[in-house]
C-alpha positions as CSV (number, residue, x, y, z in Angstrom):
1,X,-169.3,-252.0,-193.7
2,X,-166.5,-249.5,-193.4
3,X,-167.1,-246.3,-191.1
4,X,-165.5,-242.8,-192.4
5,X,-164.9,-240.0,-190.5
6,X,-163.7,-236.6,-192.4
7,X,-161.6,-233.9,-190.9
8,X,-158.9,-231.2,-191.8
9,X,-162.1,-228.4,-192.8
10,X,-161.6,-225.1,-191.9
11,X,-162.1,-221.1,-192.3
12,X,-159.3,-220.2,-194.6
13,X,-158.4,-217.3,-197.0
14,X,-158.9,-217.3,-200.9
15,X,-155.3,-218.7,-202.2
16,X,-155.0,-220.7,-199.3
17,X,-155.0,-224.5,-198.7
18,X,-156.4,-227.2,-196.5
19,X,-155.8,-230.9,-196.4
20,X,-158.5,-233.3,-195.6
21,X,-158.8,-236.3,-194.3
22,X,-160.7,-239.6,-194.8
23,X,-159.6,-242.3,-191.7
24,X,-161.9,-245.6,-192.3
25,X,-162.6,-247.9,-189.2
26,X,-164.2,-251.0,-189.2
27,X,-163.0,-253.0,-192.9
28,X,-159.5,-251.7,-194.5
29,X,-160.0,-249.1,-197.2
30,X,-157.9,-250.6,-199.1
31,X,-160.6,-252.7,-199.9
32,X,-162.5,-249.7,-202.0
33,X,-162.0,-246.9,-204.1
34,X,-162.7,-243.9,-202.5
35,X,-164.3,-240.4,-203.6
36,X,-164.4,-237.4,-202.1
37,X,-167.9,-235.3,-203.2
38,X,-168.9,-231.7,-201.9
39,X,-172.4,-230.1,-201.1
40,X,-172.9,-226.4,-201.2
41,X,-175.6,-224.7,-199.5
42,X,-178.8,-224.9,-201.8
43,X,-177.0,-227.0,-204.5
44,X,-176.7,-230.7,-205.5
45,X,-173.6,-233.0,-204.0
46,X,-171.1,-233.1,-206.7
47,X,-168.1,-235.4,-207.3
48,X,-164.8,-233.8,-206.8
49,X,-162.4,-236.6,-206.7
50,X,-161.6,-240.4,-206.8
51,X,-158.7,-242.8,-206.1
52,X,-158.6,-246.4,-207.0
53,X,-158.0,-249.3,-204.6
54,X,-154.2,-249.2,-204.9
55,X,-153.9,-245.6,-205.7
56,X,-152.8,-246.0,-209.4
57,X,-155.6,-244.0,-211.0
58,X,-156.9,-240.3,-210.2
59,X,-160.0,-238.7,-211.2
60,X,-160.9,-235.1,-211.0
61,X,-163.9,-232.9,-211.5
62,X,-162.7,-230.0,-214.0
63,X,-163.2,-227.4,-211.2
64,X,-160.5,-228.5,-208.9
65,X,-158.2,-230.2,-211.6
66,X,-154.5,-228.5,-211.3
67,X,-155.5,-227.4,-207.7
68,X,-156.7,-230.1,-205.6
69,X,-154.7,-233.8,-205.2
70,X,-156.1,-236.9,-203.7
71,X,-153.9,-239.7,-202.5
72,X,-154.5,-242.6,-199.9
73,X,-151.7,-244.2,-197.8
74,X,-153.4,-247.2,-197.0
75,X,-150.9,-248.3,-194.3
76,X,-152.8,-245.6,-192.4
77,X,-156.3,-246.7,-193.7
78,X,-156.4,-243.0,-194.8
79,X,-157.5,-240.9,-198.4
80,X,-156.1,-237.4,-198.1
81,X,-157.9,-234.8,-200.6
82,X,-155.0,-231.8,-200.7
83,X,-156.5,-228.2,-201.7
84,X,-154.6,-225.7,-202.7
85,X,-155.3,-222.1,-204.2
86,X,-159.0,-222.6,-203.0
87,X,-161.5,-220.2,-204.1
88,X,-164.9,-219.0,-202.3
89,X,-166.5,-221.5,-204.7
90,X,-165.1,-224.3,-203.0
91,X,-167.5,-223.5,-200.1
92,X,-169.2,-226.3,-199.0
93,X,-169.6,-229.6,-197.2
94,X,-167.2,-232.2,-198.1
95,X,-167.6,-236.1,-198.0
96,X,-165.9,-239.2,-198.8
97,X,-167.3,-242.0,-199.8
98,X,-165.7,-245.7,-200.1
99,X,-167.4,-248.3,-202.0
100,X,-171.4,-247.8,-203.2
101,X,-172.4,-246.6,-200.3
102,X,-170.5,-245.5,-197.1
103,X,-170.2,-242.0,-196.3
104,X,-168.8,-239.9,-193.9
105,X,-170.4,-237.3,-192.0
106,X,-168.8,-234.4,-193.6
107,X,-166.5,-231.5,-192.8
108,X,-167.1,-228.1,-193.5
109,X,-164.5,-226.1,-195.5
110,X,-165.1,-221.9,-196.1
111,X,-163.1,-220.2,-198.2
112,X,-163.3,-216.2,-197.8
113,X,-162.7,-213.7,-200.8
């Protein structure tokens, strides 16, 4: 099973941007396709983004579509989830996930108005 650990989270201003990362351990990720989902205090995780194995396709939640680009450089064993022009209702945990069922532990992102 592949082990994920998130970072790049942060305190930053409304307009501003973060990049976060997804390093994988344990199995190649270029085994999976990978997600990146986001939990908000009191609310349900959502999906915000997904990569295929090879990086040819790119899925996006409608909230973050135009703002927020995931890529994966699998040389690195690496998915990157790039946010700009974030808004306070990005606010919340984020995740990756490869595969059915390996997650990370999460990284906090806050975006202030």
């Amino acid at each position: 099973q592949v082990q994920l650990v998130e970072s790049g989270g942060g305190l930053v201003q409304a307009g501003g941007s973060l990049r976060l990362s997804c390093a994988a351990s344990g199995r190649t990720l270029s085994d999976y396709a990978v997600g990146w989902f986001r939990q908000a205090p009191g609310k349900e995780r959502e999906f915000v983004a997904a990569i295929t194995w090879s990086g040819g396709n790119t899925y996006y939640a409608d909230s973050v579509k135009g703002r927020f680009t995931i890529s994966r450089d699998n040389a690195k064993n690496t998915v990157y989830l790039q946010m700009n022009s974030l808004k306070p209702e990005d606010t919340a945990v984020y995740y990756c996930k490869a595969g059915a069922n390996s997650w990370g532990q999460g990284t906090q992102v806050t975006v202030s108005s």
